[in-house]
C-alpha positions in Angstrom: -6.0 -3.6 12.0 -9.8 -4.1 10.8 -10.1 -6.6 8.3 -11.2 -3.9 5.8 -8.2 -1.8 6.1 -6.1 -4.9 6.2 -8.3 -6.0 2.7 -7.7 -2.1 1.2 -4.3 -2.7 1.8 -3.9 -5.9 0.5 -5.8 -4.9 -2.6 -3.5 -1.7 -2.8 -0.4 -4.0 -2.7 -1.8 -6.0 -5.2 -3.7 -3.8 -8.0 -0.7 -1.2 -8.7 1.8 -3.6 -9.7 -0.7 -6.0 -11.7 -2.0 -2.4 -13.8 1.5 -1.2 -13.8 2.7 -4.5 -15.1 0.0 -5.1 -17.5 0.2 -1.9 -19.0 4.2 -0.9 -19.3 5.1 -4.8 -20.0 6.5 -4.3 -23.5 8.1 -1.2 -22.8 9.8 -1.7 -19.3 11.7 -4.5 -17.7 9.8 -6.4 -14.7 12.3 -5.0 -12.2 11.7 -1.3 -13.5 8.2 -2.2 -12.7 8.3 -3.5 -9.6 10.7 -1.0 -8.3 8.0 1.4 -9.7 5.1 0.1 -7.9 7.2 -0.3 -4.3 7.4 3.4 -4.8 3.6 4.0 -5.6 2.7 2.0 -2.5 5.3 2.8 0.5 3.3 6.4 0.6 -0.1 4.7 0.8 1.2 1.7 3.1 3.3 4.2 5.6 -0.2 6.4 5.3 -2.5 4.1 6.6 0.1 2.4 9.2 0.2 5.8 10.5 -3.2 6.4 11.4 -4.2 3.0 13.1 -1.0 3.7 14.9 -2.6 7.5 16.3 -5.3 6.0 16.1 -4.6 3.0 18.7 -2.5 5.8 20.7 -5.6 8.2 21.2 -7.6 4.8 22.7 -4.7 4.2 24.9 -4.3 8.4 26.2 -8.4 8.7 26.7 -9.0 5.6 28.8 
């Protein structure tokens, strides 16, 4: 992984919950949050997993 995606990902990972949690705190127990933000980020996490992995497969079939 580049150290940019791996920094968009860690900045993903790490922005959704603190907004989510900063936001809902008063309304929403912390483990309604967190389960919340796990959700939000899988997607993105799985997304970008996915593509260095094709990625990383297409260097592999064209050499």
């Amino acid at each position: 992984m580049s150290p940019r995606r791996a920094l968009l990902t860690s900045a993903i990972m790490a922005v959704v919950p603190t907004l989510l949690f900063s936001t809902y705190s008063g309304k929403f127990s912390t483990l309604i949050i967190l389960i919340s933000s796990i959700l939000i980020n899988w997607p993105v996490i799985r997304w970008l997993d996915d593509r260095q992995w094709y990625r990383e497969w297409i260097k592999k079939e064209s050499k």
